[in-house]
VEXVEXLUM-600369 format. One record per residue (C-alpha): residue in three letters; x, y, z. Coordinates in steps of 0.2 Angstrom, whole numbers, plus 2048, in hexadecimal, padded with zeros to 3 digits. Example, Ala and Ser with C-alpha at 12.3 -4.5 7.8 and 13.67 -1.06 7.14 Angstrom:
2
ALA83E7EA827/SER8447FB824/
***
This chain:
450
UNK381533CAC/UNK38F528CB0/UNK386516CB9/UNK38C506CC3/UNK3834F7CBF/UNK3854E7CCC/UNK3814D9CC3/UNK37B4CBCCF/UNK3754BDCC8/UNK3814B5CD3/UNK37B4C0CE1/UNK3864CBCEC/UNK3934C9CFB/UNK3A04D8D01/UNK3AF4CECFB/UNK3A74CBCE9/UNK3A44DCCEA/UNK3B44E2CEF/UNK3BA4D6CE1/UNK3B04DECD3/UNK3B64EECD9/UNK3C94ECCD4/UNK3C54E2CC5/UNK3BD4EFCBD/UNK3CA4FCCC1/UNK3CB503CD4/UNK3DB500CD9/UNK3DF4F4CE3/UNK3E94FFCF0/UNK3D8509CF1/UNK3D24FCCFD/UNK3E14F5D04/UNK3E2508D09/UNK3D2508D11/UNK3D34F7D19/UNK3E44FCD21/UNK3DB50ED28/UNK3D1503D35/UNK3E04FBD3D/UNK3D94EBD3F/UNK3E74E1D3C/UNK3E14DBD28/UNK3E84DED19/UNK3DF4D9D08/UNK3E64CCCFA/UNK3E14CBCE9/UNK3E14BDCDC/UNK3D94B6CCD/UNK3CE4A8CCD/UNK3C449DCC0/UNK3B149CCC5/UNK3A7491CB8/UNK3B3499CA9/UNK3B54AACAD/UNK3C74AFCB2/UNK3C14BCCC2/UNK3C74C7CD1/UNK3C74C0CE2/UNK3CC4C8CF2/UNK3D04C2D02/UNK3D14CBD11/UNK3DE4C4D1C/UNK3E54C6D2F/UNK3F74CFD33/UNK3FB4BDD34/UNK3F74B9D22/UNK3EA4ACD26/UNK3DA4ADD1B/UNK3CD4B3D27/UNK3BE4A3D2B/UNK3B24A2D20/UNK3A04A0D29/UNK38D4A4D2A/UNK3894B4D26/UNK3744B4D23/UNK3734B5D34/UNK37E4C3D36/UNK37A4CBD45/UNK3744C5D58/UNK36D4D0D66/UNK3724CFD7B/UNK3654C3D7D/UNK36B4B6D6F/UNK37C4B1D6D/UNK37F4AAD5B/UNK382498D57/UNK382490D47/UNK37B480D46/UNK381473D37/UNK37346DD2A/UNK371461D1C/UNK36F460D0C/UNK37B470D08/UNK36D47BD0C/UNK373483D1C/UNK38448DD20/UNK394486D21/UNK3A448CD25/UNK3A848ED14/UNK39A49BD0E/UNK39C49CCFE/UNK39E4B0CFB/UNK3A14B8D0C/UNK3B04B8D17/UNK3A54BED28/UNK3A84B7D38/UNK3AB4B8D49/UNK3BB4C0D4E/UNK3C14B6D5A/UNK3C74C6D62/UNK3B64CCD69/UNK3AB4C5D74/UNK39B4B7D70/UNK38E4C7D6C/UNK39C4CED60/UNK39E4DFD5B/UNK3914ECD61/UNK38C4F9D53/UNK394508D5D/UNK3A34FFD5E/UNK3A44FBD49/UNK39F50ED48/UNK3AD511D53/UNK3B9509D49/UNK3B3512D39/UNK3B4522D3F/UNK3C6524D48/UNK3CC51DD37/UNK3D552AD29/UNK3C8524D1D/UNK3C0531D13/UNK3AF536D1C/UNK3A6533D0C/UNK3AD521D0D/UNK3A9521D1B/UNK398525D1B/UNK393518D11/UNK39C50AD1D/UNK392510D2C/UNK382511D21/UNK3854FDD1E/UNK3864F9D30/UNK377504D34/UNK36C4FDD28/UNK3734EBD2D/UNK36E4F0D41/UNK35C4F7D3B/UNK3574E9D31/UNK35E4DCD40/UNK3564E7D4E/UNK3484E7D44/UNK3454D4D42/UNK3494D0D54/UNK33E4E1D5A/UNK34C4E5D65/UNK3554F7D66/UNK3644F8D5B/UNK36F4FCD69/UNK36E4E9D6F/UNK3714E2D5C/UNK3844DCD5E/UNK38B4D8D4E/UNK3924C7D4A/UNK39A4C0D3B/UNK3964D1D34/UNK3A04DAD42/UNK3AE4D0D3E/UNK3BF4D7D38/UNK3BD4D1D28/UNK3AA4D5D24/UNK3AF4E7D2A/UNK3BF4E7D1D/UNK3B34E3D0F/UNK3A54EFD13/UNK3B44FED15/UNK3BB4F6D07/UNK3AC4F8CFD/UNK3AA509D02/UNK3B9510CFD/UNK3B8506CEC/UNK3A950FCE6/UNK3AC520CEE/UNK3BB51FCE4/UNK3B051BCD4/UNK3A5529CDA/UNK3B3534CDA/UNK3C1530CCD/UNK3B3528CC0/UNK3A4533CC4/UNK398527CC7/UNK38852DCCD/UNK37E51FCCF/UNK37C50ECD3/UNK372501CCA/UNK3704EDCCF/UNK3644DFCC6/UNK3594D4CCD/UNK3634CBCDB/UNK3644B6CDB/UNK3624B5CED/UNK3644A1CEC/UNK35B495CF7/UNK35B487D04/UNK35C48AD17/UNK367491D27/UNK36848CD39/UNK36C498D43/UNK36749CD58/UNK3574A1D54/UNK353493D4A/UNK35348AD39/UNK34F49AD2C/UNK34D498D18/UNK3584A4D0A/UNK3594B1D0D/UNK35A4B2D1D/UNK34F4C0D27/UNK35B4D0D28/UNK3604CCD16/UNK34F4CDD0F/UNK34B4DBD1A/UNK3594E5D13/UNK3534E0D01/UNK3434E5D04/UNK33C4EECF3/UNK3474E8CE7/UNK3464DBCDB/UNK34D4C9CE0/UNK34B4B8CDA/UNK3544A5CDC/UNK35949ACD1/UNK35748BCDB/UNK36B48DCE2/UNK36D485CF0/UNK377491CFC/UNK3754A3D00/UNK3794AFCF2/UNK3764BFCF9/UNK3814C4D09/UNK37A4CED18/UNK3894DAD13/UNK3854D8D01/UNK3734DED05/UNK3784EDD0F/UNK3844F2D03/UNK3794F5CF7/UNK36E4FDD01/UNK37A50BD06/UNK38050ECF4/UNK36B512CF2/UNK36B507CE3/UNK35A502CD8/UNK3574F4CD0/UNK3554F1CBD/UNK35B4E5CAE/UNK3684E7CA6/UNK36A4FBCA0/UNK36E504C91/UNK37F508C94/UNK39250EC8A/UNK39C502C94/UNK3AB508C9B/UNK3B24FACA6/UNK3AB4E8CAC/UNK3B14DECBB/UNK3AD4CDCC2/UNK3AF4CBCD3/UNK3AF4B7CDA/UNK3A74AFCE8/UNK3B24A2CF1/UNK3AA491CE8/UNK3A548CCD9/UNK394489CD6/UNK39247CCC8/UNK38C482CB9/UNK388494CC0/UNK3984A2CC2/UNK3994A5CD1/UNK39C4B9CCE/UNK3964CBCD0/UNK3994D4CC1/UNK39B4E7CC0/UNK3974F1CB2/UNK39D504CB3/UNK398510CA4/UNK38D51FC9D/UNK37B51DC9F/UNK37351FC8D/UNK36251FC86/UNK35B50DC80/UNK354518C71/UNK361521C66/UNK35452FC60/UNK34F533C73/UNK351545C78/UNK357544C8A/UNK34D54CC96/UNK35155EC9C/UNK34E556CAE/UNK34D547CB6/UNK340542CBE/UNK33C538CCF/UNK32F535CDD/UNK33753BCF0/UNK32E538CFF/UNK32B545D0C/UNK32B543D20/UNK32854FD2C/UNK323553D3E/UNK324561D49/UNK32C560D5C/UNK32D56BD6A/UNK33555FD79/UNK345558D71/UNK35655FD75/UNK362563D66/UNK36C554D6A/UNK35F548D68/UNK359551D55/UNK36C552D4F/UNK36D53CD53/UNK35A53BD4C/UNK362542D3E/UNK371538D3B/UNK369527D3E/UNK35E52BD30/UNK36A530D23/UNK37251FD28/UNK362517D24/UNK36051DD13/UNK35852ED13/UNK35D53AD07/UNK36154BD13/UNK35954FD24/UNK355563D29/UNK35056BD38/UNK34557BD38/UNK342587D47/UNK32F588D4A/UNK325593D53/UNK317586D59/UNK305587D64/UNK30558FD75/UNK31559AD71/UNK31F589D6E/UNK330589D66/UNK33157AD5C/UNK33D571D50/UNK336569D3D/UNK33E559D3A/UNK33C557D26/UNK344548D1E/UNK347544D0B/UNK345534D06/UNK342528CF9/UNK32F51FCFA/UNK33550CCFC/UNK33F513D0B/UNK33151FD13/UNK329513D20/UNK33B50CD27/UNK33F51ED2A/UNK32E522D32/UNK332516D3C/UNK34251DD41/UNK33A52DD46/UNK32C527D4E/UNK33A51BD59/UNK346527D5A/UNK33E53AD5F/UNK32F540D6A/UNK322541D5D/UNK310539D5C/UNK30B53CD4A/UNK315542D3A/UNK310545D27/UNK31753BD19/UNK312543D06/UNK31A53ECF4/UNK32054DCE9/UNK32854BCD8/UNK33A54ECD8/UNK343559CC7/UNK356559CC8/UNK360562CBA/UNK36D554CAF/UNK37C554CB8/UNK38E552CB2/UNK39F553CB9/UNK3AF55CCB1/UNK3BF55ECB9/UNK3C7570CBC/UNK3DB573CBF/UNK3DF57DCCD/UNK3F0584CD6/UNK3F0575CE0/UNK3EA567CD5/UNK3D8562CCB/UNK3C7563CD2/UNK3B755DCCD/UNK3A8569CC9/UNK397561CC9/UNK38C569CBC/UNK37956DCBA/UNK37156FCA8/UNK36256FCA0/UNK35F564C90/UNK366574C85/UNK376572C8D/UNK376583C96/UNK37E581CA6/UNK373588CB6/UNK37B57FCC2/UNK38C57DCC9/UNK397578CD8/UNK3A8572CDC/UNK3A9561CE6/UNK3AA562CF6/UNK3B5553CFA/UNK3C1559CEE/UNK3C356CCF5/UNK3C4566D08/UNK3D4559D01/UNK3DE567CF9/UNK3DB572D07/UNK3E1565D13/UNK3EE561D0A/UNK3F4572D04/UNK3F157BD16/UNK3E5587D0C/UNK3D258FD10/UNK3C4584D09/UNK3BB594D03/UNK3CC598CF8/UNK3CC588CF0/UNK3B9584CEC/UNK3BA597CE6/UNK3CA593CDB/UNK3C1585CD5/UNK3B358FCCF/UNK3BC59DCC6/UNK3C658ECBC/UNK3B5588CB7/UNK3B059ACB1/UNK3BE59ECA9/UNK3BE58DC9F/UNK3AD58FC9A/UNK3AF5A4C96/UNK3A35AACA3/UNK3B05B3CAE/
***
């Protein structure tokens, strides 16, 4: 299994990240690509920098101008109707300044005081020509962002109007971002994404609402069962962006793993911090066993969390956006069964797949969201076959099969990626069907099962 390991001792902001990215191989015209999509006027620059020693990556997201976007505050990313955002200057070093030592986010001065509403950022993100897999993992970002601040104010998420984080620049590192690791996922087959314990920093913030210590509310909400830690830094390590980055890309949390190193990248923060680099490091490379004589399982094994509930008065609108809003939060798939229920009832099952640290947001999230007074929640263990990826040549050009096998390396399992079959069929003007069956019948052939 071919891994991403963030490690952030250092913590994590999007333009670290973004940073990390090219240094450890995505090209740099991935994301300027992506950035250039949302038609936002911004544009990316890239440069080298020394942070305590260590020759890093540093981008820079910057206006049609050519100005370098305002640094500012970005604990307190987001503000609701009811609370206009203000940042308020502290001592010491322990609050934000406008020169926040990772994140670019700010207010564009081109919206209003509230700044950019989340159906507006999703707006933006859809009408783009980025992939949909990118962009599933932006929207994700900004929906986790709006949950975790609607949460800590206990106001809808509709009235959550995004700040620094609605910015132009925040939204070009979290696409940016995006479109960095989906190419990973898809040119360098990783599968999975692995952070350590995360230096959060210390000290305080003043913000509207008052004076809040690190990290601030939203941010620790969005960390919520993984591991953090601070080694006595005064500032804010971990970004709001950072946080719900991570959080889409589903990572978990362990040291350092046993790993055949491919790539590193170090991605810089915009200060020094003395005697600490200032950087996120990325390590991409195949997962291996700590243990040289360990067998590898036949099939892996995990916990999954299982909600469900039965309603009978919601209209198929209504299911269909329940549905959607809970894939953005982190569930692992959503299905809808027809039911014949009491009294002659037609009714539809809402089952939701999840991972247990996420079950009680998304409970929440159905509870808030649909018609329902009651619902179950059970743990099941989860087997999955090892998966691998090899690439098959075509009429029209390669695409990747994912495999399925069990620890005797007998294939059960296959399927071309669907990504890569909808592209060649845009591309080539050819049915979909043809080119996933194309891709199939190259992979039987290679293998001498036709």
């Amino acid at each position: 299994m071919n891994i991403a390991y963030l490690d952030c001792f250092s913590g994590i902001s999007g333009d670290m990240f973004l940073a990390a990215l090219v240094d450890a191989g995505v090209p740099f015209s991935v994301l300027q690509d992506a950035v250039s999509s949302l038609n936002l006027g911004a544009r990316l620059e890239l440069r080298r920098v020394d942070r305590s020693g260590i020759d890093s990556a540093k981008v820079d997201v910057l206006t049609t101008e050519g100005e370098l976007a305002e640094n500012a505050p970005a604990a307190t990313s987001l503000t609701t109707h009811s609370h206009p955002h203000d940042h308020t200057p502290g001592d010491g070093g322990h609050t934000h300044s406008h020169e926040h030592e990772h994140s670019h986010e700010h207010e564009d001065s081109h919206e209003h005081s509230h700044g950019r509403s989340l159906p507006i950022i999703q707006s933006i993100i859809r009408s783009s020509s980025l992939p949909l897999a990118v962009q599933t993992i932006a929207l994700k970002a900004f929906e986790l962002l709006g949950t975790a601040e609607a949460k800590i104010h206990n106001v809808p998420v509709e009235n959550i109007h995004f700040h620094e984080v609605g910015a132009v620049d925040a939204i070009a590192d979290i696409v940016g971002v995006a479109a960095g690791c989906h190419w990973l996922a898809t040119e360098r087959k990783i599968e999975r994404w692995i952070c350590s314990p995360l230096n959060v920093g210390s000290g305080h913030v003043h913000c509207a609402h008052g004076t809040f210590p690190v990290p601030a509310p939203a941010t620790l909400e969005l960390l919520r069962d993984l591991p953090v830690y601070t080694s006595g830094v005064k500032r804010e390590l971990v970004t709001p962006t950072g946080a719900a980055l991570l959080r889409a890309l589903n990572v978990t949390s362990s040291n350092f793993p046993a790993i055949r190193m491919s790539a590193t990248g170090y991605g810089a923060g915009s200060r020094d911090i003395p005697g600490k680099p200032n950087v996120l490091r990325l390590v991409i490379g195949e997962a291996v066993s700590a243990d040289p004589v360990e067998q590898q399982p036949s099939q892996t094994k995990a916990r999954i969390g299982i909600i469900e509930t039965t309603i009978d008065d919601a209209t198929p609108e209504l299911l269909s956006y329940v549905a959607d809003r809970l894939l953005a939060a982190g569930a692992s798939d959503v299905y809808r069964t027809p039911i014949q229920m009491k009294k002659g009832r037609t009714g539809t099952q809402l089952t939701v797949l999840c991972s247990p640290s996420k079950a009680q947001m998304l409970q929440k999230i159905v509870f808030a969201e649909t018609t329902t007074l009651g619902l179950r929640y059970r743990e099941e263990q989860k087997l999955m076959l090892l998966r691998s990826f090899v690439s098959e040549e075509t009429a029209w050009g390669p695409i990747t099969i994912k495999i399925g096998t069990l620890e005797s390396g007998e294939e059960v399992n296959c399927a071309p990626e669907f990504e890569d079959c909808r592209a060649i069929a845009e591309k080539h003007g050819v049915p979909l069907k043809r080119v996933m069956q194309a891709a199939m019948a190259a992979h039987s052939l290679k293998d001498g099962n036709a």
